[in-house]
N, C-alpha and C positions, 0 to 999 in steps of 0.2 A: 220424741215422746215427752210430754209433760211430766214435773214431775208429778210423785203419787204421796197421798199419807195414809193411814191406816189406824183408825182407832176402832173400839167396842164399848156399844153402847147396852150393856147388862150388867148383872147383876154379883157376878162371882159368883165359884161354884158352877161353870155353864161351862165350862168347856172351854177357858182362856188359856191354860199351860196347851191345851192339845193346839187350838189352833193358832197359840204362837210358834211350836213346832213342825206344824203345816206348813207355814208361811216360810219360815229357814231354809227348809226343805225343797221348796219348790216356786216360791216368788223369786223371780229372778231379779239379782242384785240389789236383793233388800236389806237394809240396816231394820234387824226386826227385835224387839226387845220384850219382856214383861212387863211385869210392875216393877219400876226403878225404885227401888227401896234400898236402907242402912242409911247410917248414922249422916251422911252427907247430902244422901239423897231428897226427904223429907224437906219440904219447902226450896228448895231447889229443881229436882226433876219431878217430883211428885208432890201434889198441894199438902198441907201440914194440917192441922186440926184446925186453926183459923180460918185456914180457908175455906173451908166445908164449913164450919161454921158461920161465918159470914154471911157466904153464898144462900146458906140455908136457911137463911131469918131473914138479912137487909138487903140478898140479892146482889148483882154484878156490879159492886161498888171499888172506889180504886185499890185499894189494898188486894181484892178479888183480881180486878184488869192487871196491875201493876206481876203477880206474877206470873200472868197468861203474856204480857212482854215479854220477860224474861227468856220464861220458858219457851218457847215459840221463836221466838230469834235464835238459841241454841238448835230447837231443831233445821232450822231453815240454813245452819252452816255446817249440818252433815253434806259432805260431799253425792249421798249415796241418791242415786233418782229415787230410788222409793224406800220411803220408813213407815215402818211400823212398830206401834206403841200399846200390847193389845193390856192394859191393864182398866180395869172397870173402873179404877178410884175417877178417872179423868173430868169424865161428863159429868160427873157427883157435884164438880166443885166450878163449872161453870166455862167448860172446853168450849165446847157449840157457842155459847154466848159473844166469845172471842177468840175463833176460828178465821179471824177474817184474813189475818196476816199469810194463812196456807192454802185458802181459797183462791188466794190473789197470785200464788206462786205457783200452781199446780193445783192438781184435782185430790177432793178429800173422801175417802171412801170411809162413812161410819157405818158399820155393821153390828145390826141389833141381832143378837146371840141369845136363842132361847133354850131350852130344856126344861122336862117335866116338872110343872110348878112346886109338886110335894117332893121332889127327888135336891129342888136346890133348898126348898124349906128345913126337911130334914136331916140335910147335909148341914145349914149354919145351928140348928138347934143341937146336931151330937156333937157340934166343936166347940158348945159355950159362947159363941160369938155374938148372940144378941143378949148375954146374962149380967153384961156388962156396958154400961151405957160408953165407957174410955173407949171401945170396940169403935164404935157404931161413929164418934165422934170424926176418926179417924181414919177409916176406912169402908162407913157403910152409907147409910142415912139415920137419922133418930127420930123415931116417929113422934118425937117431941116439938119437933122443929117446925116452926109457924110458915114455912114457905114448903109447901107440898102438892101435889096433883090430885091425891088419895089420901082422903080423912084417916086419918089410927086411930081414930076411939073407938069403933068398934074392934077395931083388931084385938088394941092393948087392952082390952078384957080378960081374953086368954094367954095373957101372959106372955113367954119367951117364944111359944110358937108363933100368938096371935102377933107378938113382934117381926117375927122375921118372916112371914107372911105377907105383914103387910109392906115389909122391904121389897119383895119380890112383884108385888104391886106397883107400888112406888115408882120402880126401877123400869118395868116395860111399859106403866101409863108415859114416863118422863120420853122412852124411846120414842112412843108413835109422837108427845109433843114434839119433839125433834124431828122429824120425819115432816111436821107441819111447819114446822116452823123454819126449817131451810127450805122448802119446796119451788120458792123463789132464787136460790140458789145455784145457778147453774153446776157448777162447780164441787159442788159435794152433794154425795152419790148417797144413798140408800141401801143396804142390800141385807135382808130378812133370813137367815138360817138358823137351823135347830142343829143341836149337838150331834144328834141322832141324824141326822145327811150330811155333816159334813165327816164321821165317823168312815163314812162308807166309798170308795176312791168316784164313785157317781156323781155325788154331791160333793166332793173336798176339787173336784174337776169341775162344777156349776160355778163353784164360787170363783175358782180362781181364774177362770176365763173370764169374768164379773171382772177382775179385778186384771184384765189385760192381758193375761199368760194363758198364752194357747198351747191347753195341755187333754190330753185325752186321760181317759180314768186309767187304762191300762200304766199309765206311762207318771202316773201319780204315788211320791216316795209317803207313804201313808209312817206316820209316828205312833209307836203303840201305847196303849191307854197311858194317859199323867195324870199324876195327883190325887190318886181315885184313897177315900178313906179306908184305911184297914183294921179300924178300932170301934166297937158300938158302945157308947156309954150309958145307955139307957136300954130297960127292958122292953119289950115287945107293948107294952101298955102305952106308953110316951109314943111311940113311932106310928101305932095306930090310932092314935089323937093327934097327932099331926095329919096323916092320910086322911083323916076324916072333915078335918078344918078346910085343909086345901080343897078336898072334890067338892065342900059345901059353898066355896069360896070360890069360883072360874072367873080366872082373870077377865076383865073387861078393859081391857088394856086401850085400845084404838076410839073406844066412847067415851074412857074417861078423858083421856086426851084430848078429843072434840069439845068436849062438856068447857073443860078447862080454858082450852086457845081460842074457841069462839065468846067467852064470857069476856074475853077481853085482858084477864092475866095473864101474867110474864113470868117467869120464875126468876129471870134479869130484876124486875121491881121490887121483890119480899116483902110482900103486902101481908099484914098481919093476917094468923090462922082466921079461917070460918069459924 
């Protein structure tokens, strides 16, 4: 068997803790991890604020490649046939771009992870995470940033919502780019799930047979809900102007991505904003 790798292509907030628990659970002889974070980790296992920043203005430039080296040779001397790496910072800062090293070693499985647009909106607006641009540098996108799929100026009209709205855009127009843009790719794989199937041993047994584990849903060790918020910092006024932005807002995720890869941009090039 070839070996396997394992990332996710969202947005956080979607359901990454649960289904890096899945995968523990029931991939067999997986080296399966989070988000690699602390004090060592950061530019190391996981791209640091330059890099996202970078990536996000001037595009896949050496300082960008140079720690997709790095990192990518580290994983490539796990022993384990298949890893998984399900943290969202990844693809943010130019994984896909230079992918090529694990394509050529074995098969890359990127899995775009969706869930209720207003459910991940108003999960990052009551954590304060877009109220802070340091956030967003380092672990989101900034809707500041001249290399994008999805204009923010209308978003950033409305503010901390219209911010993390239009992250949520951002993040599943980038998925289907990717989706276009390995298509030629033999070698790394595609595969499209919502939070809500793979919650359910039906769908957590679609995917994982997807990903080579012939497993029936009966026979599926389901992990119980992670990460889920237990604090509302905002009254019922704020949560239903979020609700309201989102349902006025339906992602266009798979046309903006066409719009984008047919015009002939890269998010590799960081071609100044429109």
């Amino acid at each position: 068997m070839p070996r396997q790798f394992l990332f996710p292509l969202t947005t956080g907030r979607s359901g990454t803790v649960f289904l890096t628990e899945l995968l523990r659970l029931n991939w067999s002889g997986a080296e399966v991890h989070h988000e690699r974070l602390g004090y060592t980790a950061l530019g190391v296992d996981t791209p640091d604020a330059s890099h996202f920043t970078f990536f996000n203005s001037v595009g896949n430039v050496e300082h960008v490649q140079d720690f997709w080296r790095r990192k990518l040779a580290r994983v490539l001397e796990s022993p384990a046939a298949r890893y998984a790496e399900v943290s969202h910072f990844l693809f943010k800062a130019g994984l896909v771009e230079n992918i090529a090293p694990l394509a050529e070693a074995g098969e890359v499985h990127l899995v775009i992870l969706t869930r209720d647009t207003f459910k991940i909106q108003w999960s990052y607006v009551n954590r304060f995470e877009f109220a802070n641009f340091g956030y967003t540098w380092l672990f989101a996108l900034d809707p500041r940033y001249p290399n994008t799929v999805v204009r923010s100026d209308p978003f950033m009209k409305h503010g901390v919502a219209g911010n993390a709205l239009w992250y949520v855009h951002e993040v599943f127009a980038r998925a289907e780019y990717y989706a276009l843009l390995t298509a030629d790719m033999p070698n790394v794989h595609i595969h499209r799930v919502d939070l809500s199937e793979i919650t359910r041993p039906e769908g957590a047994a679609r995917l994982l047979r997807a990903l080579g584990e012939e497993i029936d849903p009966d026979d599926v060790r389901m992990p119980p809900r992670q990460n889920a918020t237990k604090q509302t910092m905002f009254d019922d006024k704020m949560k239903d102007f979020c609700r309201r932005l989102a349902k006025g807002t339906p992602l266009q995720s798979e046309t903006m991505a066409r719009r984008f890869f047919d015009s002939g941009r890269r998010l590799s090039d960081g071609r100044a904003r429109r």
